[in-house]
C-alpha positions, -999 to 999 in steps of 0.1 A, spaced: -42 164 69 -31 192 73 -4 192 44 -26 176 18 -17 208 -8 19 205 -2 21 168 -7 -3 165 -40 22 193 -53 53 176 -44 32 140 -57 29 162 -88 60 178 -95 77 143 -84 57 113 -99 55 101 -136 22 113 -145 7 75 -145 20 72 -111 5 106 -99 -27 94 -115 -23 59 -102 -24 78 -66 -54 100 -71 -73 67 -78 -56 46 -49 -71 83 -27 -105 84 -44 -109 42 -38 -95 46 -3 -122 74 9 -151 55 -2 -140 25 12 -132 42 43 -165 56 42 -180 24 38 -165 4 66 -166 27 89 -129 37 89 -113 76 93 -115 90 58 -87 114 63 -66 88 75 -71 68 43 -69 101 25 -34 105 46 -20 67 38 -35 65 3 -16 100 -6 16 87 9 16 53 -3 32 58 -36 53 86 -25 88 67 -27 80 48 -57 101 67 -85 133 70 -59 159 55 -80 176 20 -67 205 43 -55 187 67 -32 160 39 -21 193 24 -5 205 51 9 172 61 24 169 24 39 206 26 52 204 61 67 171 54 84 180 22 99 152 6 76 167 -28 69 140 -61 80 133 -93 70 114 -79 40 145 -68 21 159 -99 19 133 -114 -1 123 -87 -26 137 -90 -63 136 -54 -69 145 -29 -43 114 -6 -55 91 -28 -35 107 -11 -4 92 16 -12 62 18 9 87 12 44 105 42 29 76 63 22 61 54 58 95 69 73 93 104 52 55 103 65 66 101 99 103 124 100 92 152 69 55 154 74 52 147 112 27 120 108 29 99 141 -6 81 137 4 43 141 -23 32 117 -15 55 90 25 47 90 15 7 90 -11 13 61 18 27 44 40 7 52 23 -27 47 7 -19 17 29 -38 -9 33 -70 15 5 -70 38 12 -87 70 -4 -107 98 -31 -84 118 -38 -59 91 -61 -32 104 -94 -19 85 -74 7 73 -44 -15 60 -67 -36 42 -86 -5 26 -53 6 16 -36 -27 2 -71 -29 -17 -79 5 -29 -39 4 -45 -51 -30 -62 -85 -23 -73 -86 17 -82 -104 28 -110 -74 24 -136 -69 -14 -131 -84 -37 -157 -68 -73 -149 -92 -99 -149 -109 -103 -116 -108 -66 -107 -143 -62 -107 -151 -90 -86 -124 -79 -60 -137 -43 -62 -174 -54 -53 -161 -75 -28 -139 -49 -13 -173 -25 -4 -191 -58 7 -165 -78 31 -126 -61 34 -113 -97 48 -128 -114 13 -117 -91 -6 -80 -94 11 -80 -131 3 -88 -125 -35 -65 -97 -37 -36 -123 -19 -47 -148 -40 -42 -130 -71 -11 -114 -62 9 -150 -50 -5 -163 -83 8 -134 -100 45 -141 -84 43 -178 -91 36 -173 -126 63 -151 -129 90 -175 -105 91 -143 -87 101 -148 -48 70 -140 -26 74 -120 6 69 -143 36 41 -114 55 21 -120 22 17 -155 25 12 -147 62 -9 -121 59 -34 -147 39 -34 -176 59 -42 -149 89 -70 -137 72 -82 -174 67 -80 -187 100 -106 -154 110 -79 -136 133 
């Protein structure tokens, strides 16, 4: 990528320092996962980089963002907290600000909160890497982070599993792609 500088310094300069480290792991998980399956490591350098990138907007520019760009889906009318747009939002500044047109990239950003049904290698190397990166300690992230080297499509289903059960415990609402996504990656598509 050919903006890699400019976008760690704007990452920088723009993220709570948690979040900025937060990234760096999701970028250091994503290349060796990439690297492992066989998947582009500067595109997973590219998505993991942007993935985060919206995440601090504040409610009011989020919606503005979504309602300038034409952004609105089904996936806004089940989120609780408008911040879990961020990775649709952070796919479109990939794509208008930084000129990133590579399909996979913009879904790997995009999907990586929800996931969805059809998730490439690089989707699922992203929606893992931001679950399982070295600063996570919930229990069952080591399992999921051996898993993820060893079989991405396992690894998916523990990293669903763990997220819907997450939501239900909280009486959260759960995205309809996520639910989706998981019984997608259980039938073998």
């Amino acid at each position: 990528m050919s903006n890699r500088e400019d976008v760690v310094k704007w990452l920088f300069r723009n993220l709570k320092k948690k979040r900025f480290d937060h990234v760096m792991g999701v970028l250091k998980m994503a290349i060796e996962l990439a690297e492992v399956h066989g998947v582009s490591m500067e595109k997973a350098e590219t998505a993991a980089l942007f993935h985060d990138y919206a995440k601090n907007f504040s409610d009011e520019e989020m919606l503005a963002r979504i309602e300038d760009e034409s952004l609105q889906d089904e996936n806004l009318s089940v989120c609780a907290s408008i911040n879990l747009y961020h990775g649709i939002v952070g796919a479109s500044i990939a794509e208008k600000e930084y000129g990133i047109d590579d399909r996979d990239i913009l879904n790997a950003i995009r999907n990586h909160t929800f996931g969805r049904v059809g998730m490439s290698k690089l989707e699922k190397i992203i929606y893992l890497s931001d679950m399982i990166e070295p600063s996570r300690n919930f229990k069952s992230v080591e399992e999921i982070r051996k898993e993820a080297f060893l079989d991405l499509d396992n690894a998916m289903v523990m990293a669903l599993d763990k997220t819907l059960l997450y939501l239900i415990g909280r009486g959260e609402a759960i995205n309809i792609n996520t639910i989706c996504a998981r019984n997608d990656l259980l039938a073998g598509s």
